[in-house]
N, C-alpha and C positions, 0 to 999 in steps of 0.2 A: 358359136361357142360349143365348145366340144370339153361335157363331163362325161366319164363313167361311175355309174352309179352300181353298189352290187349289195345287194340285199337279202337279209333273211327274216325281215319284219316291214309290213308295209306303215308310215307316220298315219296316222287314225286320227281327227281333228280331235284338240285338247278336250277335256274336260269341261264342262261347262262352268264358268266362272266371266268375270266383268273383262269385258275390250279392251284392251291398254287404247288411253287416248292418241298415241302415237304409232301409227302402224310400221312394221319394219323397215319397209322400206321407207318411209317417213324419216325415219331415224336413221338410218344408212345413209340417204341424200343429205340431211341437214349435218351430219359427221364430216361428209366427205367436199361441202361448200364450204368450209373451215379452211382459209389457204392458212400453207404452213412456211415457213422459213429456212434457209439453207444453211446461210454462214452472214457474222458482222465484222466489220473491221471499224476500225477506228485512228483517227490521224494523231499523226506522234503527238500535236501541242494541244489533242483532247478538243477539238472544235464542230470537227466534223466526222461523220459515222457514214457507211456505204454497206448494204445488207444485199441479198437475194432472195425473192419471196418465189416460190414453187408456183406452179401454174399447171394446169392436167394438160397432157399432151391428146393429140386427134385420135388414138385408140382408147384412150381413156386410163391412161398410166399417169402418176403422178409425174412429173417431169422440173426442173430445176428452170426456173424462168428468169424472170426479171429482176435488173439492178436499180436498186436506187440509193440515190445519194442525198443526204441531209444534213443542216446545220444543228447542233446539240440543242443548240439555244432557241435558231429560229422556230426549227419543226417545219421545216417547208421544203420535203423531200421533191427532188426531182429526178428522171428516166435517165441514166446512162445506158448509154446502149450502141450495139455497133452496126446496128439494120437502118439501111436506107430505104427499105422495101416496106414498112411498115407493118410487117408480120413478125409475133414475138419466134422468139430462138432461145434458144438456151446459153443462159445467159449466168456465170456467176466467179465465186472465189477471189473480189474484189481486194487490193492492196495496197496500201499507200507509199508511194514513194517516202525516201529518208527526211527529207523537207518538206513531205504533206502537199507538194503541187501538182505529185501526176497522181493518176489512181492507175493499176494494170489490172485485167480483168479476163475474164476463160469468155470466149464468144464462138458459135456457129454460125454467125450470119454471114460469114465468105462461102460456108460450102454447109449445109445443113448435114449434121449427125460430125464432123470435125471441127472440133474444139480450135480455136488458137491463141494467140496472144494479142489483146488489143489493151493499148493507153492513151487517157484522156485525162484533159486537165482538170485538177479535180473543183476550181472553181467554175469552169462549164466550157465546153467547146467541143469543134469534131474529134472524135474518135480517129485512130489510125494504126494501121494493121502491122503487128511486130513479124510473129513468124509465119512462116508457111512451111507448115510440115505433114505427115500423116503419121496417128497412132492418139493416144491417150495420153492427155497431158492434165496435171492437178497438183494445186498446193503453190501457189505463186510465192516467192520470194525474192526480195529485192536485195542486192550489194550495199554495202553502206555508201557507193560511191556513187551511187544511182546510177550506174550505166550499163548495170550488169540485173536481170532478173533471172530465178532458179526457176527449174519448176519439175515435178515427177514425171515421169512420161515413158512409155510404154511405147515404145516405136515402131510403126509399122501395125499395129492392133486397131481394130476395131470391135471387139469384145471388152464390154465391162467389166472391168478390174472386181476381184471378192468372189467369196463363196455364194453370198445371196444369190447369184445370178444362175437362171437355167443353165445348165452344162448344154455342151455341143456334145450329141448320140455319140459315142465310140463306133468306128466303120473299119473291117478289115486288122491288120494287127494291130494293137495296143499297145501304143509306147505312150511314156511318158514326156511330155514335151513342157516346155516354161515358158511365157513370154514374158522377161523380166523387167520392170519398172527401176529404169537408172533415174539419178540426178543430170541432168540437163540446164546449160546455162545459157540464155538468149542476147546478143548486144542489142539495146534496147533502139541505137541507131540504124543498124544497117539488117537485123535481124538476122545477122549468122549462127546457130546455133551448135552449141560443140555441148556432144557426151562428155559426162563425169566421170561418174563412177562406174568398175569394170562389167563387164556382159554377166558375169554370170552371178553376178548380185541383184536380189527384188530390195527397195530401198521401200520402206513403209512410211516411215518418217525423217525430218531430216532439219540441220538446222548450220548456218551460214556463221561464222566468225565474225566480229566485229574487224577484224584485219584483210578480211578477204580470202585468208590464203587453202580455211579450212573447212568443210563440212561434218557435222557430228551426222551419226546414219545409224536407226533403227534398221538393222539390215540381215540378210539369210543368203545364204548358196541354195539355189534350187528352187525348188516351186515357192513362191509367194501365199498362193493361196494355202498349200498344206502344212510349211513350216516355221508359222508364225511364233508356237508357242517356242521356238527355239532361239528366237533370233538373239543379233549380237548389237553392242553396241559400238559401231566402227567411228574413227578418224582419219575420213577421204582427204588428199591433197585437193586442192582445187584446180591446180594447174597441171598436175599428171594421174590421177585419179588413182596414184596409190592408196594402198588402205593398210591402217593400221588399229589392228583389234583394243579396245578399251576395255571392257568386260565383255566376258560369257556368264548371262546370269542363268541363278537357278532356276527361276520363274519366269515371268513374262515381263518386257516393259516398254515403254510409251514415252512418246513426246518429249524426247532430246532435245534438249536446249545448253546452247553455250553461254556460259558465265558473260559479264560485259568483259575481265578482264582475259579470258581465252583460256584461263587454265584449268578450268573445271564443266564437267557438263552436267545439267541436273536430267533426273531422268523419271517416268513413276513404273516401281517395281512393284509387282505383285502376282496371284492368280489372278488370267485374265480370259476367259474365255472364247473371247471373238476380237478380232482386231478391230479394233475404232469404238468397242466397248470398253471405255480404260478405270479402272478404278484400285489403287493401292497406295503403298507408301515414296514420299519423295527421297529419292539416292541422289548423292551427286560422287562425280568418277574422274577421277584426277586425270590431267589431258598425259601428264608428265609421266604416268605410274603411279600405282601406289593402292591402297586397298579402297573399294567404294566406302560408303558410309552411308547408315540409313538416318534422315533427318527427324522422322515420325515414328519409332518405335511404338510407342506407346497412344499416340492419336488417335480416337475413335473415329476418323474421319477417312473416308478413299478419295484421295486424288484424281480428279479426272482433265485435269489440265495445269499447267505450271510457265509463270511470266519471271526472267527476270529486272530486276527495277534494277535504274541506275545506280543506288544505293548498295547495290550488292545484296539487298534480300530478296527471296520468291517469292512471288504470288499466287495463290493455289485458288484453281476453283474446284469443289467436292460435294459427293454423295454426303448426304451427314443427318444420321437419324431417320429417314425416311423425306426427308427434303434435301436440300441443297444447302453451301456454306461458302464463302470465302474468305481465307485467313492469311496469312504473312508467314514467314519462317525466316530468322537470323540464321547463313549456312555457317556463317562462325561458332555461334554458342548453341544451334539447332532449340533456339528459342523458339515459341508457337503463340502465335499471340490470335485469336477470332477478332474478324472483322463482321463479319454480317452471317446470318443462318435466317432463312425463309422455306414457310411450305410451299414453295413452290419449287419447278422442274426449269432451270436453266437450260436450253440445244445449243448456245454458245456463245463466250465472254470474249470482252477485248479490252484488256486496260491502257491507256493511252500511256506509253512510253514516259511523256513529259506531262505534269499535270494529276487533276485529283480523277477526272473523269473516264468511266467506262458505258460499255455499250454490251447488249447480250439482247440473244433472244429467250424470250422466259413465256411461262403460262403456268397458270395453277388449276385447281378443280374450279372454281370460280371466274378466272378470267381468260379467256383464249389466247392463241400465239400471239405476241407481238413484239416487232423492236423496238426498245427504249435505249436511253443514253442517262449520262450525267454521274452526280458524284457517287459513291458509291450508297446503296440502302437508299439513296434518293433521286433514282431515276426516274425520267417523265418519258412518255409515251413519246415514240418518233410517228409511230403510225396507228391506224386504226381500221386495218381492212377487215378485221374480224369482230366491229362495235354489232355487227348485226348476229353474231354464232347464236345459235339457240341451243341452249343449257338442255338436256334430257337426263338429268340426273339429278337428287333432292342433296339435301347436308351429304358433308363427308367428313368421315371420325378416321383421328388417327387413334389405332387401339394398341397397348403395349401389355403382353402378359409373360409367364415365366416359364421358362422350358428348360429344365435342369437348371446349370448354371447361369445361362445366357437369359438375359432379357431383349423382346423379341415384338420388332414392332410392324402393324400391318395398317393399311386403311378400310374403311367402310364405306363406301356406296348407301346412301339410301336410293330406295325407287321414286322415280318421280308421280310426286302426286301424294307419297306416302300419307296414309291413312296411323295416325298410334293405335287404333282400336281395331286393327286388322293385323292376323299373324302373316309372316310369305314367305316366300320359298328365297334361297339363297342360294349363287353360285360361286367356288372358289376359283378364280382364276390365277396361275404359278407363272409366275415372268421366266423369261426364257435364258439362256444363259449355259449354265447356274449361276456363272458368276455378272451380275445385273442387279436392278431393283426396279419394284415398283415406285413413283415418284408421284406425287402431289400436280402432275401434269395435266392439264384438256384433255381429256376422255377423247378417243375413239374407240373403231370396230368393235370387240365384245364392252368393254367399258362403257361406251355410250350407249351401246342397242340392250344389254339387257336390261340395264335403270328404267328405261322408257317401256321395256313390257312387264315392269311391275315386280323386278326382283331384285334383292340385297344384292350388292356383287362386293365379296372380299378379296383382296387385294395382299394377301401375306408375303411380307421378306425374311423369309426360315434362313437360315445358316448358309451359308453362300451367297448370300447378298454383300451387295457393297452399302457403306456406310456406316459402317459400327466399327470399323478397325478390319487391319489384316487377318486378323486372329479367324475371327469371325467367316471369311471369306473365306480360307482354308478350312470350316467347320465343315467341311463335308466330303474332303480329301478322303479316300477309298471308302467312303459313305454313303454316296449314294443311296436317297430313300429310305437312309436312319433316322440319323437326327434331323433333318428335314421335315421328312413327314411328320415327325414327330410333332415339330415347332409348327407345322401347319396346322396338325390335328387340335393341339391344344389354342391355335388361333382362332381354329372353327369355335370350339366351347367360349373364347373369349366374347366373340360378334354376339351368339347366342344370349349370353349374358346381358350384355346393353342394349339388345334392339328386340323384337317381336319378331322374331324366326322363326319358321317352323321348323325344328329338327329333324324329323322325316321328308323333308324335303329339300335335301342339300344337292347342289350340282359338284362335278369340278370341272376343268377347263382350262387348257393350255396347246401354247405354240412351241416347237423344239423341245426346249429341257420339264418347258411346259406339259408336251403331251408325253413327252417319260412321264413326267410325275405323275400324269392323269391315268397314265396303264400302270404305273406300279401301286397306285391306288387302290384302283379295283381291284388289284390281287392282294392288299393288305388290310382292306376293310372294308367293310358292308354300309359304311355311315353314309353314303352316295348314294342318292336313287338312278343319276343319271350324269354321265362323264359325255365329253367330248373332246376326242386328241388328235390334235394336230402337227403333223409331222413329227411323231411319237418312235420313243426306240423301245421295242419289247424283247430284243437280243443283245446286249452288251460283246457275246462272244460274233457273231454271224454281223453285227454294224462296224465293226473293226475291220474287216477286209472288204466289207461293202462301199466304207464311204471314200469320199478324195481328200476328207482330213482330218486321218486316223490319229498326228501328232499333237492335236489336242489331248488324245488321253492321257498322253503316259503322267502329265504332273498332277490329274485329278485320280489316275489309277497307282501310280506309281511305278509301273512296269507296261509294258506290251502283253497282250492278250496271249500272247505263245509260251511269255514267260509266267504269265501267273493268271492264270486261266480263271480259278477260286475267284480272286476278287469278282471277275469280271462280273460270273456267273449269278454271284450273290444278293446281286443288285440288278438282274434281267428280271422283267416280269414273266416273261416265258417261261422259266422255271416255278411259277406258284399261279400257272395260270390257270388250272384248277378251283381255284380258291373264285374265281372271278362270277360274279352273279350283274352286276351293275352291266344295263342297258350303254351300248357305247356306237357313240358316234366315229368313223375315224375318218381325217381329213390329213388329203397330200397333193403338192406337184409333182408331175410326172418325172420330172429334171430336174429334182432337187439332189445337189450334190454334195449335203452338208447332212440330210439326212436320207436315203434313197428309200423309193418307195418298198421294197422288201420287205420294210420295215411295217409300212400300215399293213399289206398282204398278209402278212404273216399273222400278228395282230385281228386283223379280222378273221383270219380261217381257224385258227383257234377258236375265238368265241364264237363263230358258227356250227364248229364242231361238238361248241360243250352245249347245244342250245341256248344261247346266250343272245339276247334280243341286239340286232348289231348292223351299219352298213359303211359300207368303203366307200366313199367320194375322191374320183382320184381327177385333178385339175391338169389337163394338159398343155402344154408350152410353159407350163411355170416351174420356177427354181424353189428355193428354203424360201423366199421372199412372194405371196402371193401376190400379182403386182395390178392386173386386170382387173378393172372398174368391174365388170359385169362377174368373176367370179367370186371378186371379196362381197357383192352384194348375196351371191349363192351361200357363200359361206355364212353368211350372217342369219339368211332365212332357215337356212337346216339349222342352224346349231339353235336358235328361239323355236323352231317346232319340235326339237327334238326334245327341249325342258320343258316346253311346253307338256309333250305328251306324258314325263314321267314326272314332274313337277306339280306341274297343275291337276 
């Protein structure tokens, strides 16, 4: 393992005070024994459910593992799988044929590290191998005629689709290259597969006709990874892979879905900061012409997935209040009717086509990942691989207080073990995004490790969270670090208020939009004894040409950096970094191409220069996404000895 560490204060062991009964790494280990889940599906007549549970791969990276398949009712999951060899493989994206008899499934067990297409029956029998191809494939979709499966795929690749992932160095000239992710259809017989949609389209999402003839297509010209925020909503032929534009929207949007009767697609529009992070209002986009229309106006609620029922109404699953929700919507009368809202954090729903029963994987502060099924608000548990997680964190308050107009809600952490007759220190940790939330979800990394070494950890959704309405989520449009902080700061006074804080001892603490907020922190207030940022931007004007995708600003800025330079500037910590006194951690990977490291460098040489107590830990091989066992442990012991040292 290969860190650089660069320093102008050496960590001095804390303060004298009582042992957390859980030591760090105690706490990092029992986080990271928590398997988690990938994707559920569920069979059209609601009987049977087929999931992916993650498994760590031989470096020690989390890795996409194993399928299993269960009865709703019986609960007596068993291994689909395409290995004869008896060693797992990555394994996932399970689908059910139109008739619920075959499952199709993404497998590497022909060729380790290449994906392909295998189907199995899904009442039980051998596997058998549809395509053989090379490149990246994901997102199975079936024909209503069952002879035909879709699937995304990226031909010829073998690099990881997304920003997360470490960039390949730049060597020699610099050009700009694309490898674009088409639509791709497979004969489930004979496994010939033929391209869709045209080369120079990246297709993000995408969704099949009930006639066959059509694909709706979250789609862009040009890079995938950088021009998300622009994409379009296309109508591919399926048979000549013409395309025809449906909307160009002004914001961002997700999860295209066609009507049952073909003439309509619904879609969710909103700001959306990262692609596969969706949350906004439900549009549906006439196939024929004619104006979109938004079905949520007025809904306090973001979208983050959308079904539709044979009935002709959507089904929506959403951010909603700092939990989760799902409700109904008539696209006739854009009636909204709630079906269920829970504290808890859904990673992914499936409503059964035909029938009352769904299937998702869920977890809350109280109970770990797992898949369940059934009707809705009364699912039973499919599985139990996580009856053994071990909890490192006391009660959890959801707390809601008022920042100007907006009411504004976060959660609370207590530490474990918590004492009422003892004050402690608190740390605030900012979800990354901006546009995101913190959720009612199983704790990990800073969530779980600092509860267990005895500190408050708050959890605020300021103005650019999803789940209170679109409104809200634009609340920070050319903002940046206004109203925000704002709504964080009077979060801090809220926690204060109902728990035994100490106020002289507050941390803060973020990843991405997270460790912005954590460096524009320090330059806005002295209420912090001790920050910690992680792939932080301290230049809004110098991260504009720095990074590979710059096209997220322009709808949170309103302009490109050339053109209105002001905003940019307004909202950089570098310009008020003066101001900055708070002890600060900075944490990066080397090949992060979403925030580059220029960014911490710069960051720390400043605070080094004003004397300002400070160190750079820069993680090498890694992208925005730290992915290595051995440095997310790094990361976790520096950032508790670092509140350690100005906390305690």
């Amino acid at each position: 393992m290969l860190i650089l560490a660069l320093t102008t204060t050496l960590l001095a062991s804390p303060a004298a005070s009582a042992s957390p009964a859980v030591s760090v790494k105690a706490a990092v280990q029992a986080a990271s024994a928590v398997r988690h889940f990938h994707d559920i599906a569920i069979s059209p007549d609601g009987e049977r459910a087929a999931w992916s549970q993650r498994a760590p791969d031989t470096d020690g990276r989390e890795a996409l593992g194993a399928i299993s398949v269960g009865g709703v009712e019986s609960r007596k999951p068993r291994r689909l799988t395409a290995a004869s060899d008896g060693r797992p493989h990555r394994e996932w994206g399970a689908a059910f044929s139109p008739d619920g008899r075959t499952i199709a499934f993404l497998s590497d067990a022909a060729r380790s590290g290449q994906q392909q297409i295998w189907v199995a029956p899904a009442a039980g029998g051998a596997p058998r191998q549809v395509t053989r191809v090379k490149g990246q494939l994901d997102h199975l979709l079936w024909a209503r005629d069952g002879r035909r499966i879709a699937f995304l795929f990226v031909e010829g690749s073998s690099q990881e689709t997304g920003a997360l992932t470490a960039y390949e160095p730049d060597s020699g000239v610099v050009q700009e290259t694309f490898e674009e992710q088409r639509i791709a259809v497979a004969d489930v017989k004979t496994g010939d597969v033929r391209l869709v949609s045209p080369a120079d389209r990246y297709v993000y999402d995408y969704d099949w006709s009930a006639d066959g003839k059509t694909f709706a297509a979250e789609a862009v010209q040009g890079s995938g990874t950088n021009n998300y925020w622009i994409a379009e909503l296309d109508a591919i032929d399926a048979a000549t892979g013409a395309v025809k534009t449906l909307w160009k929207p002004p914001l961002q949007i997700a999860c295209p879905r066609f009507s049952p009767d073909g003439k309509s697609v619904a879609v969710i529009h909103g700001l959306m900061s990262d692609e596969g992070s969706t949350g906004g209002d439900v549009w549906t986009v006439p196939v024929a012409g004619g104006a979109p229309r938004n079905l949520t106006p007025d809904t306090r609620w973001s979208a983050k997935a959308l079904f539709w029922q044979p009935s002709g109404e959507i089904l929506i699953a959403a951010h909603v209040d700092g939990g989760e929700g799902v409700g109904k919507i008539d696209p006739r009368t854009a009636a909204f009717e709630r079906l269920w809202t829970g504290a808890e954090a859904i990673d992914d729903f499936a409503p059964a086509p035909r029938g009352e029963n769904s299937a998702l994987i869920h977890s809350s502060f109280q109970t770990p990942p797992e898949a369940s099924a059934g009707k809705l608000g009364e699912w039973r548990a499919l599985t139990a691989v996580n009856a053994g997680a071990r909890k490192l964190w006391g009660e959890a308050k959801s707390l809601r207080w008022q920042s100007g107009h907006d009411s504004v809600q976060g959660w609370l952490l207590y530490p474990l073990g918590f004492d009422p007759a003892k004050r402690y220190p608190m740390v605030t940790i900012v979800h990354g995004g901006p546009s995101g939330a913190h959720q009612p979800r199983w704790p990990d990394r800073w969530t779980a490790t600092l509860p267990s070494q005895g500190y408050f950890v708050f959890l605020p959704n300021p103005r650019g969270s999803y789940g209170f309405g679109e409104a809200f989520v634009q609340g920070n449009v050319k903002d940046f670090g206004g109203g925000d902080l704002q709504d964080i700061l009077l979060g801090v006074d809220a926690a204060l208020a109902v728990a035994p804080i100490d106020g002289k001892r507050l941390g803060i603490t973020g990843w991405s939009y997270g460790g912005y907020m954590t460096m524009w922190a320090v330059t806005q207030t002295h209420r912090f004894a001790a920050a910690v940022a992680g792939a932080g931007i301290v230049s809004w004007q110098s991260y504009y040409g720095q990074n590979k995708i710059d096209t997220w600003m322009l709808p949170f800025f309103g302009a490109s950096v050339y053109d209105d330079p002001k905003v940019y500037a307004k909202s950089s910590p570098i310009e008020f970094i003066k101001n900055a006194k708070t002890p600060t951690l900075v944490l990066h990977g080397d090949r992060d191409s979403e925030v580059p490291t220029p960014q911490g460098y710069e960051f720390w040489h400043a605070l080094k220069s004003l004397g300002v107590p400070t160190q750079l830990v820069i993680y090498t091989g890694e992208g925005h996404d730290i992915r290595r066992a051995d440095h997310r442990l790094d990361i976790q012991e520096r950032t508790v000895a670092w509140f350690d040292r100005y906390l305690k």
